[in-house]
Structure formats: C-alpha cells, structure tokens
C-alpha positions in Angstrom: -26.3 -11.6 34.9 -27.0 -8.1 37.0 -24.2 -8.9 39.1 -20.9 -6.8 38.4 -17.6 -7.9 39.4 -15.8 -4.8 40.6 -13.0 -5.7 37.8 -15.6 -5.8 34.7 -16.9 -2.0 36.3 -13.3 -0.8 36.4 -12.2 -2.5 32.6 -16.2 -0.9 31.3 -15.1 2.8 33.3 -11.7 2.8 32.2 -12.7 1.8 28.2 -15.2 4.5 28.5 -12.6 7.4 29.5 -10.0 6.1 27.6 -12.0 6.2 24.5 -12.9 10.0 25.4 -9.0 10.4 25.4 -8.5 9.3 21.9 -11.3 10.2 20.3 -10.9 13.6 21.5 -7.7 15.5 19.2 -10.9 14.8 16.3 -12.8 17.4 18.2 -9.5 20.1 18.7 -8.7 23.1 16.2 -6.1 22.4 13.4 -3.1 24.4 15.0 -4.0 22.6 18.3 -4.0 19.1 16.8 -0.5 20.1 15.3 0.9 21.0 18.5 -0.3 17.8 20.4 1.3 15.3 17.9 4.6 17.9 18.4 4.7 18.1 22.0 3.1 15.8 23.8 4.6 12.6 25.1 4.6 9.0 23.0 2.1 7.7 25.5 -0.4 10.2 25.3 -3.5 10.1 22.4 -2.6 12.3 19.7 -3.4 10.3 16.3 -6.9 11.3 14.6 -8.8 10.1 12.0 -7.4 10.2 8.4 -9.6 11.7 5.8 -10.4 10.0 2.7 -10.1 11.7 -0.8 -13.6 12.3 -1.0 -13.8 14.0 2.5 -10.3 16.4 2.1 -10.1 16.5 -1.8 -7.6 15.6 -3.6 -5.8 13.9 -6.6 -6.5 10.3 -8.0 -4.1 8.6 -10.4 -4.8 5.2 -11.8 -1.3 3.8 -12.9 -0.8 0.7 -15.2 2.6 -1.1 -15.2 3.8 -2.4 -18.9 4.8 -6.2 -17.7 5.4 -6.8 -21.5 8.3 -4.9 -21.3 9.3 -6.8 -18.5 8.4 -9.9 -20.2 10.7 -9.1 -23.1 13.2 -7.9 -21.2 13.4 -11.3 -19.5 13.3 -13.3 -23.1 16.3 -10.6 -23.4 18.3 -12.0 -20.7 17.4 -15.8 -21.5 19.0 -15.1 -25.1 22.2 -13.4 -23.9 22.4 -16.7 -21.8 21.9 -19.4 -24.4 24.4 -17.9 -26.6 26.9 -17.4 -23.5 26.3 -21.3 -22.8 25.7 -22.7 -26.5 29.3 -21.0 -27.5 30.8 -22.3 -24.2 30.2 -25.9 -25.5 30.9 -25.0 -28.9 27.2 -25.9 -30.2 26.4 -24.6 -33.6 23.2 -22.8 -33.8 21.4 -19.9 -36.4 18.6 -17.4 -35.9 18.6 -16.8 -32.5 16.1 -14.3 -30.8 12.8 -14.2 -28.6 9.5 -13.6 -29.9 5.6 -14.3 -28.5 6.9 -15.5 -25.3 9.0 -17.8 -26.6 13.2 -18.0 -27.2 13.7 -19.8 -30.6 16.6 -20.8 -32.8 18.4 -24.0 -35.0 20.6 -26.5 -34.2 23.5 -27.0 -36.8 23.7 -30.3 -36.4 20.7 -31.6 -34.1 21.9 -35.7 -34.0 25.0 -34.5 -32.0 23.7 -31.8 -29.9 20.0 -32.8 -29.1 20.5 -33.7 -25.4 23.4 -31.4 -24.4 20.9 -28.0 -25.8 17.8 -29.3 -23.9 19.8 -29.5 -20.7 21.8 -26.4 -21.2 18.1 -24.6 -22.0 16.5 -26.3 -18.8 19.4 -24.4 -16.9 18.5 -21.0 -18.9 14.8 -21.2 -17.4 13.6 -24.2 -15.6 9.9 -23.0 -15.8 9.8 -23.1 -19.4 8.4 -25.6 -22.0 11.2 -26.9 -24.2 10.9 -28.6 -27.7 13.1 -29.5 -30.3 11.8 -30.5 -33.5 13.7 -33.1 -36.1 14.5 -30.7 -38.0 16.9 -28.6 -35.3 14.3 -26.3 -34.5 14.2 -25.1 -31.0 11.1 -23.3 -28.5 11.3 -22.2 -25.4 8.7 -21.2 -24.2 7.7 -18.9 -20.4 4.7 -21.6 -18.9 1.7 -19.4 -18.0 3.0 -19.8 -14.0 6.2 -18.2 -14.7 4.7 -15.2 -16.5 2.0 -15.0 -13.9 4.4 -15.0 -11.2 6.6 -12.2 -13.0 3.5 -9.8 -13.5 3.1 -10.8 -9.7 6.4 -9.5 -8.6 6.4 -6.8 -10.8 3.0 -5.7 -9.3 4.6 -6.3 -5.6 7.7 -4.8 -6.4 6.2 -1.3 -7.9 3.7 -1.4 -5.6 6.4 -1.0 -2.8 8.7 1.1 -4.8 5.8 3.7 -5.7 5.2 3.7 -1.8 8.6 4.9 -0.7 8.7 7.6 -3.5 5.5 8.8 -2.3 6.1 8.8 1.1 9.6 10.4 0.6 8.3 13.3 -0.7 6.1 14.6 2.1 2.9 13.3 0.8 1.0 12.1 3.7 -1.6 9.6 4.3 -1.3 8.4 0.8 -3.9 5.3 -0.6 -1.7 3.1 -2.5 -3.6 -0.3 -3.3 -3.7 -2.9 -6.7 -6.4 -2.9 -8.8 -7.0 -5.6 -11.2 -3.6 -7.6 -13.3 -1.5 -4.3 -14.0 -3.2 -1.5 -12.2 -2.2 0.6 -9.3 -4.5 3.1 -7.5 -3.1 5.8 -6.3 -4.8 8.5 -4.0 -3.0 11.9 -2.8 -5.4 13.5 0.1 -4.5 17.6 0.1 -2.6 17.7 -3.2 -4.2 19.4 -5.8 -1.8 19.2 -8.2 0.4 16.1 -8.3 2.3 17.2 -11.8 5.8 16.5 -9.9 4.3 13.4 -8.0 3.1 11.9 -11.6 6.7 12.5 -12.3 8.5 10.8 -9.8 5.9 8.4 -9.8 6.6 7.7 -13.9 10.9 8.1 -13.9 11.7 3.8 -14.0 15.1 5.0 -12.2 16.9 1.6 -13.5 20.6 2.6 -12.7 23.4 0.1 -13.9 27.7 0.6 -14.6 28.5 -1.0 -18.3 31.8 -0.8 -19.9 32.2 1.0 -23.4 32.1 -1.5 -26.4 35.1 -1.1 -28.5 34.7 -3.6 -30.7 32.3 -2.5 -32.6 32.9 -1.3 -36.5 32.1 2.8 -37.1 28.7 3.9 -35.4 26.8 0.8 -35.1 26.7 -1.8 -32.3 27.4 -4.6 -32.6 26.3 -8.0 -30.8 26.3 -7.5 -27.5 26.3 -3.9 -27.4 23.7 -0.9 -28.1 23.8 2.5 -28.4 22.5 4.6 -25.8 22.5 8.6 -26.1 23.9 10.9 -23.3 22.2 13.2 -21.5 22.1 16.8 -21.6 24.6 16.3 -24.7 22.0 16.3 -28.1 23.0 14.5 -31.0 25.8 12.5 -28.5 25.8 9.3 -28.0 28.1 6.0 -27.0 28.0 2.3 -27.7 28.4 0.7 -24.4 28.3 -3.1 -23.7 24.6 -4.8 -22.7 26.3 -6.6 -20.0 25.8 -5.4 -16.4 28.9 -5.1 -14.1 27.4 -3.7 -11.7 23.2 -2.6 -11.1 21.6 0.0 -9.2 19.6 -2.7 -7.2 22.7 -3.2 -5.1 22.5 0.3 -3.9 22.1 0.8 0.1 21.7 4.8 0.2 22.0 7.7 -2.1 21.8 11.6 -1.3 22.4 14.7 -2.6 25.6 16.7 -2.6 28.0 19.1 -3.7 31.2 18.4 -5.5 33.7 21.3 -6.5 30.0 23.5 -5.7 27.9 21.8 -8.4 25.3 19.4 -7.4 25.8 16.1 -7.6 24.6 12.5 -6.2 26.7 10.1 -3.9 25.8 7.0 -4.0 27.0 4.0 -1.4 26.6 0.1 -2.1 26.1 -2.9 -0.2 28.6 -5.6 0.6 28.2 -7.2 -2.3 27.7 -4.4 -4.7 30.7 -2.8 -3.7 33.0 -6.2 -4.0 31.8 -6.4 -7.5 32.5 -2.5 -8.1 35.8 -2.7 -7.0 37.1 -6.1 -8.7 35.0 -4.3 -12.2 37.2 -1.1 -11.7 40.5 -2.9 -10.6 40.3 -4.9 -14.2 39.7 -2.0 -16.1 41.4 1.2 -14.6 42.4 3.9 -17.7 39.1 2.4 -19.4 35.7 4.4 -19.5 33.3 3.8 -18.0 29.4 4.3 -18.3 26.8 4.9 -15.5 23.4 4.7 -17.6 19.8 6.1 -16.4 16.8 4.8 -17.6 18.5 4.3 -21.1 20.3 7.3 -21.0 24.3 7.6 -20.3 24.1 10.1 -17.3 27.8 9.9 -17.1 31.3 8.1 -19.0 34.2 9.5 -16.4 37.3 7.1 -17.0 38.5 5.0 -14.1 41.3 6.4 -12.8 42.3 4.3 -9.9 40.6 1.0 -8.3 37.3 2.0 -6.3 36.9 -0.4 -3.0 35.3 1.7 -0.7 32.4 0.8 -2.4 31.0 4.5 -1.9 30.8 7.3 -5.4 29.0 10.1 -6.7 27.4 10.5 -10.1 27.5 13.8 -11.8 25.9 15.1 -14.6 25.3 19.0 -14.7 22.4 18.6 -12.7 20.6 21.9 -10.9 19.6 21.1 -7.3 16.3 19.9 -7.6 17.4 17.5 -9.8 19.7 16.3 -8.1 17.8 15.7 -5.2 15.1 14.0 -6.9 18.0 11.6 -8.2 18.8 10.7 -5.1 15.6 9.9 -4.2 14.5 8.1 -7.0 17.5 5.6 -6.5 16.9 5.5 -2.8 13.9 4.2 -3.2 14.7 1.7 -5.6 14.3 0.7 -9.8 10.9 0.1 -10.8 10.5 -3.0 -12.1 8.3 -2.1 -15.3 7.5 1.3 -16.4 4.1 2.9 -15.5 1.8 5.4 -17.1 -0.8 7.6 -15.8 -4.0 6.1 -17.2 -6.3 8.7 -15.6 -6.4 11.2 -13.5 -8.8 13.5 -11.5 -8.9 16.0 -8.4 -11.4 16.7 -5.6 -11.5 19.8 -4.8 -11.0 20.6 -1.2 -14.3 23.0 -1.2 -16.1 19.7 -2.5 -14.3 17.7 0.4 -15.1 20.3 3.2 -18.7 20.1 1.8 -18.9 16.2 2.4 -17.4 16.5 5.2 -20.2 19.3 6.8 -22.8 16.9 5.1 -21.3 13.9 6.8 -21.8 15.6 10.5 -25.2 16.7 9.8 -26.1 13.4 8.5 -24.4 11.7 12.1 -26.1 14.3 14.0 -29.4 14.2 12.8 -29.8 10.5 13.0 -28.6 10.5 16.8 -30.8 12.9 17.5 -34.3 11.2 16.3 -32.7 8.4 17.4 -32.3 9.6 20.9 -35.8 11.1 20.7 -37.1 7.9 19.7 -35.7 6.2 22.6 -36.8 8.5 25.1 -40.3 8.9 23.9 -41.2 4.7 23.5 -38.5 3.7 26.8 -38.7 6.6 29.4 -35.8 6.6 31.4 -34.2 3.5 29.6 -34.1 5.3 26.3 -32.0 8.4 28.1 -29.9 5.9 29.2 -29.6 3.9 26.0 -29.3 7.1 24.4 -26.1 7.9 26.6 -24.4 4.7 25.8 -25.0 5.5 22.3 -23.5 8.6 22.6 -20.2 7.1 23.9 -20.3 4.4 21.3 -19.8 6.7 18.7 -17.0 8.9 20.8 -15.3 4.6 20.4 -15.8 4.0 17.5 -13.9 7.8 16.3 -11.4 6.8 19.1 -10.5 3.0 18.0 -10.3 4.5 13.8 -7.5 7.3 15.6 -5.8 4.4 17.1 -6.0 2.0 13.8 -5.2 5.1 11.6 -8.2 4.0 9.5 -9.2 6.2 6.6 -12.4 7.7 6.9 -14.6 8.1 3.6 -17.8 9.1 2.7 -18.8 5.4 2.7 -17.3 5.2 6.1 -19.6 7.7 7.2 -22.5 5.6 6.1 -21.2 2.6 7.9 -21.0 4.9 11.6 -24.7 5.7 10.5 -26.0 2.2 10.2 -23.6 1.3 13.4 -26.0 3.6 15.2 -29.3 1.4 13.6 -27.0 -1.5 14.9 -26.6 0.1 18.4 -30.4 0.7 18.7 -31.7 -2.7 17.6 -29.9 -4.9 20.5 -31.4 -2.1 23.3 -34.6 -2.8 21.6 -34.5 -6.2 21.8 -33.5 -5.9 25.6 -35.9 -3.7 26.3 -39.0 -5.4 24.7 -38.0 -8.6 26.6 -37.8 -6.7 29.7 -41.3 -5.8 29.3 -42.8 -8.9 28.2 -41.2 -10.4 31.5 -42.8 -7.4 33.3 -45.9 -8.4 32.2 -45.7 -11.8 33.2 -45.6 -10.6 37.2 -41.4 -10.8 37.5 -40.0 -8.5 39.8 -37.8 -5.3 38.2 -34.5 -7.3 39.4 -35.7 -10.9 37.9 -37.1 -9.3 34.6 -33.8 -7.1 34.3 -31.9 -10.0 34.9 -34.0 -12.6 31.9 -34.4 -9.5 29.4 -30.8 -9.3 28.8 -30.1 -12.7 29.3 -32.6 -14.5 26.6 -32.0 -11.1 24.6 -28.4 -11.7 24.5 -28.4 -14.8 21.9 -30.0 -12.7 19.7 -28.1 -10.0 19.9 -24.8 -11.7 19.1 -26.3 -13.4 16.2 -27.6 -10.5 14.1 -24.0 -8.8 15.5 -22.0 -11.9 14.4 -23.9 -11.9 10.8 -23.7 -8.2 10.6 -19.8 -8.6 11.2 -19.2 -11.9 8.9 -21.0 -9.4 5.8 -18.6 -6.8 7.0 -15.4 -8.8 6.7 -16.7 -10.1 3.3 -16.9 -6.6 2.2 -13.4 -5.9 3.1 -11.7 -8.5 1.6 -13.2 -8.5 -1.4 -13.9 -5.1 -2.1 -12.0 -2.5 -3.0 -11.4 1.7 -2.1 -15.1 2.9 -0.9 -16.3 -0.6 0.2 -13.3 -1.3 2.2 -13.8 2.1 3.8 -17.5 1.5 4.6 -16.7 -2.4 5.6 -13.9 -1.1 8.3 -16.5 1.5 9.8 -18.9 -1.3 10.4 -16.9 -3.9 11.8 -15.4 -1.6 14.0 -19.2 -0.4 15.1 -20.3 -3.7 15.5 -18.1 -4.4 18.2 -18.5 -0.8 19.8 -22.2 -1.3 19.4 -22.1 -5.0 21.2 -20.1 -3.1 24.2 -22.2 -0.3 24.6 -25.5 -1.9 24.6 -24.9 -5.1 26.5 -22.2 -4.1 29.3 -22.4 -0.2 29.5 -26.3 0.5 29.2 -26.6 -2.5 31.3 -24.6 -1.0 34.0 -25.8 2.7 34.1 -29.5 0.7 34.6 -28.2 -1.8 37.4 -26.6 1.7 38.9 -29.8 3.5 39.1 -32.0 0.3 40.1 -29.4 -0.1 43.1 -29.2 3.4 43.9 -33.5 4.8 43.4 -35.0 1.1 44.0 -37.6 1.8 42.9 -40.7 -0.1 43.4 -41.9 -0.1 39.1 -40.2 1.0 36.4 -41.3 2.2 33.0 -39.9 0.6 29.9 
C-alpha cells in the first residue's frame, strides 16, 4: 500500500497543479478575470464559479403557465375537426361545442350514423373516451394521460422557449428550472430590475397568416371566423378566418430591419413552411391577407404577386426597440400557454456581497481551527493533513469552474462540511496508525496497515455520505440542489486528498528523514 508507481505520483502531481490552474481566475480581480476569458486561448482555464442569487443578488420570478387555455384551445381544434369530417360524410348533427374537457353534440339520426361518428371521432383524438348514448348524444372526452401529457409538453416546451428569450437578451447565468405541475422558477443573478425581462418573458409570441373572412353578414363573424382588432389602429378591427394557412412555428430565423427607413421584421421559413406560404399566396393573390400576433392583426397587406422564396418582412409602425424585440420573440419560438408572474422579489447586491464576505469567513475560519486541531493532536501528520486539505478545497473551487456549477449559500455549507468530511478519513488513518504503533510495528508496517484497514472505512462513510448527496439532488430543488452538488463534488475531492495525496507527502518524508519514531 506505501508503494507508489511512478505513474499514480505523476497522475496525483499533475491533478494537484492542474486543479491550482482552474481554481485560480476565482482568486483574480474582476477586469482581470474579463480579460482572461477574452484573450486567452480555448485550452487554457478561464471559467469560474457562478454565483447563486443569494450570493450576487438579484431578481426571482415564479412564473405559472395557464394549461387550461391550452386545454381549450385543443377542444378548439378537435371541434373545428368533427364538423370538417361530420359534413364531409354528410352526417347530421346539432349543438356542437367543447366544454369540461369534453367535445359534445347530437346525432340527427343515431340508427344510421352510430358507427361511422365513433370512427370518424376516434380519428379526431385517439386518446379520448368516446360514448354515444341512445338517444344521439355524443362525449368525447381528453383521458387524464392525454391531458397529463399536454401540461407535460406545454411545461417542456415553455420551459425551453423562456430559456432562449432569456439567454437572447444578455442575461447571463440565468436559473431556469420546473417547480411543481405549472410553475416555472426563474432566477436573474445581477439584474435588479427585470421589468423588460417579465415582459419578454410574458408576450405568448403565437404568430400565424389567415385569410380575411368575407362571408360573413355586417360586423359579426360568422362560423369559422372571429374578429380580431388591429394594432396601433383603436377602435379597428377585421374578421379574419380561424383557419391557419400558415403558423409561426414553421419559422427558421427572424431579425430586425429597415424597409423604405422604418423598422421592420424579416422573417424566413423552413422548407415546409415556405411550400405552404407560397401555394397559400399563389391561390389567393389580389386577396388580403392577415398576419396576426398574439390575437392581434399586426398587419393585412394584400398579396400582390405569388411569394416562393419563402422569406418576408412584417411591418407594423413599429419604433426600433420594438422591432427588435419582435424579432426575437419569434426567433425564439411561440409559447405554448401563456404565463404570469406569480411573484416576484430582488436581492440586493449589497445583501449578496455580504453573503458572500460571510461565506469566506465562515471557510476560513473553519480551516483554520481545523488546521490547528490537526497540528496540535498529530504533530507533523496534522501539517501535512492540513496541506492536503488546503489543496482539497483549491479542487473542489477548480472542478465547480470546470462543471460551471452555481454556487449558493447552501453550497457554501456543503464545502464546510466537505472539510468535516476531509478531516474524519485522516482521523481514522491516523488513529489506526497509532494503535499499530502501539502494538510494536515498525513506522513502515504501521504506515502501511493504518491506511490499509482504515481504508474500508473510509469509503463507506464516503460512499453513504455521497448516496445522501445524490438523493438530495434529485429530489430537491433550488438551495438543496446547490448544497447536494457541493458535497458530492467534496466527497470525491475529500477521498483524493486524504487517501492518495496525504498519503504521499508522508511516504515522501518517511523515505526522505527515515526517521527512527515518529509522532502521531
């Protein structure tokens, strides 16, 4: 067990300096950190740790996503499809509409059409529950798997989109994470005031082409159509058709722009959405056209000429910022359900700098009566237990730079308990040294038992210190994730530092002094 191979001493050295490397842009000025991540090449360290809201200050917004408008908006679409198929197959029906989950309406004549509605209704949605009474009556009804598996999309899909617009507008280092069946936790390290976050966060950005309904008698829409008001024009408004010919989800890229020098937003579409756009304008050219926001008509230009290139721009008398934040809002994609801010509140970064200060002195202080500890009860062994404990903590900061983990308050009481963790196996090594000592081994025999029979124990109260740890993570949420990465991270640190670097800095000096007793 005292014998090195010359590789483990070269892999122990070079895990020692490299840790140095990485851990040390934490220890560098602002304006110097800044210049390293510029300047230096891709190879060399230059990440540090992130701080945690609590730690910087800060804005926190808890977000929840209305799935029942998503819900409804699905029972939408399933009753725009039964009456497309019922009046493809000529099936009389009354009283159509959705309501409590549910799309209901009766048959004319149920004898006749019994078995052609249940099949053309199993086509609508097959995850539905379907009945159809005697009496023509007819349910269909979302199963509690379909609606769980929309609210799960919708939850995916907004975490994801909320993500991009975040990370779009210069926010960095953002904590974006799901909390509970319609919540999304949001956390903003460094902004103070996230007004114009909260409202890019809150725009739905649901972009879709409709043609204008003529049909309809006077002012009012009629099936098939509604009425949608356009913007920047009060009191206007235009009755377009419900039916999508072309959406914004096909969208590849939007930006920006000027047109004729007034801002405006050109948008470019995928293969597919472009196909579409062009057969939709080819069929209808010297016909309006509407291009609606979020329920709003943002612009009706008339289509002049068959579009193929599948590229546009959308104008709208918008001023530059709003045009940009367009852009961006369709770049990064529709929200799937709106979301409101359902609370809100800042760390201020006086508050954050203070935790911080406080989280050093805590770190500092318990290294040092740690150290003193060691040195008074284990001599020489405690300086050099001491030293590895040093450079355990110099890891630890150096594998959270690489990881880009987010360091909390929490956090900082993990690395505290990781130095606890640190102590307790050289304890246990050197307690067994001594009882070997005292039953007449020689220095190199006890050396060698003490951290062999010490070693079982070690990894077990490691291994049950680290199984706790990864049950924290996954099943707990903002601070508890933030102490539960600290101190799996320190337990393996810890592990290295006490059993193969302490290990070698005392097989060093016994090689180097021999000396004839030692003091432990």
């Amino acid at each position: 067990m005292l014998h090195f191979d010359r590789w483990k001493v070269i892999l122990i050295l070079f895990l020692t300096v490299a840790g140095i490397l990485y851990a040390l842009p934490n220890a560098l000025p602002a304006a110097q950190k800044d210049w390293l991540a510029a300047n230096v090449s891709d190879w060399l360290p230059s990440k540090t740790v992130n701080l945690g809201l609590d730690l910087r200050g800060g804005s926190h917004l808890l977000l929840e996503a209305d799935t029942k408008a998503v819900i409804a908006e699905r029972l939408q679409s399933m009753v725009e499809a039964a009456r497309t198929e019922l009046r493809k197959q000529d099936i009389g029906y009354t009283d159509l509409n959705s309501t409590d989950n549910s799309v209901t309406f009766r048959l004319r004549d149920y004898a006749k059409d019994h078995d052609a509605v249940y099949k053309i209704m199993r086509g609508v949605e097959d995850k539905s529950d379907i009945s159809i009474g005697a009496d023509g009556a007819v349910r269909m009804t979302l199963t509690e798997a379909a609606i769980n598996d929309i609210n799960s999309q919708i939850m995916n899909q907004s975490i994801e989109i909320v993500r991009r617009r975040i990370d779009e507008s210069g926010t960095k280092e953002p904590l974006i994470q799901r909390q509970g069946a319609d919540r999304i936790v949001v956390q903003l390290p460094g902004i103070d005031n996230p007004e114009h976050v909260k409202e890019l966060i809150g725009k739905t950005a649901k972009m879709s082409f409709h043609l204008l309904d003529f049909d309809s008698v006077g002012n009012h829409a009629g099936p098939g159509a509604q009425k949608l008001p356009m913007r920047g024009k009060e009191g206007e408004s235009l009755i377009i058709k419900k039916r999508v010919m072309v959406s914004g989800d096909m969208l590849v890229d939007s930006q920006p722009t000027f047109d004729r020098d007034a801002p405006v937003v050109s948008f470019r579409f995928n293969s597919l959405g472009a196909k579409k756009f062009c057969d939709v304008t080819r069929d209808n050219v010297g016909k309006p056209f509407a291009i609606v926001l979020d329920d709003e008509i943002i612009s009706a230009p008339v289509i002049r000429d068959a579009i193929c290139g599948g590229q546009g721009i959308i104008s709208g008398s918008f001023d530059v910022k709003e045009a940009a934040d367009l852009a961006l809002l369709l770049r990064a994609g529709a929200l799937p359900a709106p979301l409101k801010v359902v609370e809100e509140r800042s760390v201020g970064p006086t508050l954050g700098a203070d935790s911080v200060a406080s989280g050093k002195k805590a770190c500092v202080m318990a290294l040092a009566f740690v150290t003193i500890l060691l040195c008074t009860v284990y001599a020489l062994f405690g300086v050099f237990a001491s030293a590895a404990l040093l450079i355990n903590m110099v890891l630890l900061i150096a594998v959270m730079s690489i990881l880009q983990a987010t360091l909390t308050l929490p956090g900082i009481a993990g690395i505290v308990l990781t130095i606890g963790l640190a102590v307790d196996a050289n304890v246990l090594v050197f307690e067994r040294i001594k009882e070997e000592l005292r039953a007449g081994r020689s220095i190199l025999s006890a050396l060698d038992v003490g951290y062999t029979r010490a070693k079982v124990t070690i990894i077990d109260s490691n291994l049950s210190a680290l199984i706790a740890a990864l049950i924290l993570f996954s099943f707990g949420t903002g601070p508890i994730k933030g102490f539960a990465v600290t101190m799996c991270i320190g337990v393996v640190t810890s592990y290295f530092s006490a059993i193969m670097l302490t290990r070698l800095m005392i097989l060093t000096w016994v090689r180097k002094a021999k000396p004839k007793t030692i003091e432990v």
